[in-house]
Residue, then its C-alpha position, 0 to 999 in steps of 0.5 A: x467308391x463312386x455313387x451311382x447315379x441312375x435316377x433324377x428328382x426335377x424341382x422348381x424353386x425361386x432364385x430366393x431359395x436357390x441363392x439361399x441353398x448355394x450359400x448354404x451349400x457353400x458355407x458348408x464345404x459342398x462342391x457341388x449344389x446337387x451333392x449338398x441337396x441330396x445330402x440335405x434330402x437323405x439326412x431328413x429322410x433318415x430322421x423322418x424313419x427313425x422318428x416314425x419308428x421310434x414311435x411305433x416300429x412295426x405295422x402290428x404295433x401301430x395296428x394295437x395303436x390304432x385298435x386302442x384309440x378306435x375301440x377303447x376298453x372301458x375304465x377299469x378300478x384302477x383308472x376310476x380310482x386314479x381318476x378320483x385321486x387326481x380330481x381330489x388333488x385339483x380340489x384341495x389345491x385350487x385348481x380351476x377348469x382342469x376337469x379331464 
């Protein structure tokens, strides 16, 4: 099945990074320049979304994100303990400018 093709992405490059694209498009099989640099392009874009996503993968989660680092909660016993701990741990092994 062909790809329809209904839209274009004009960009100016030097003849360096044109060279250095062809060789690599032909390195990899590609018949043609455009077919290798919308492969290249859609594969990046793809990683990029997964990455996003994989972090915070929907707008509500990276509302509570945001909300978390604006307005954080004050320290509970729990924390000032673990706080406490890691403080003594530094202390009796030597550590120095580690204070958080």
């Amino acid at each position: 099945m062909a790809t329809l093709v209904n839209d274009r992405i004009d960009v100016r490059i030097s003849t360096e990074q044109k060279e250095l694209i062809k060789f690599a498009s032909e390195l990899k099989g590609f018949k043609s320049l455009s077919e290798f640099v919308v492969f290249c392009i859609n594969n990046e874009a793809n990683k990029i979304i997964i990455e996003n996503n994989q972090i915070l993968k929907s707008i509500e989660d990276k509302k509570v994100f945001l909300n978390a680092i604006l307005n954080p909660q004050k320290p509970n016993a729990k924390l000032k303990k673990a706080q406490l701990n890691y403080l003594n741990f530094i202390e009796s092994n030597g550590v120095k400018n580690s204070t958080p």
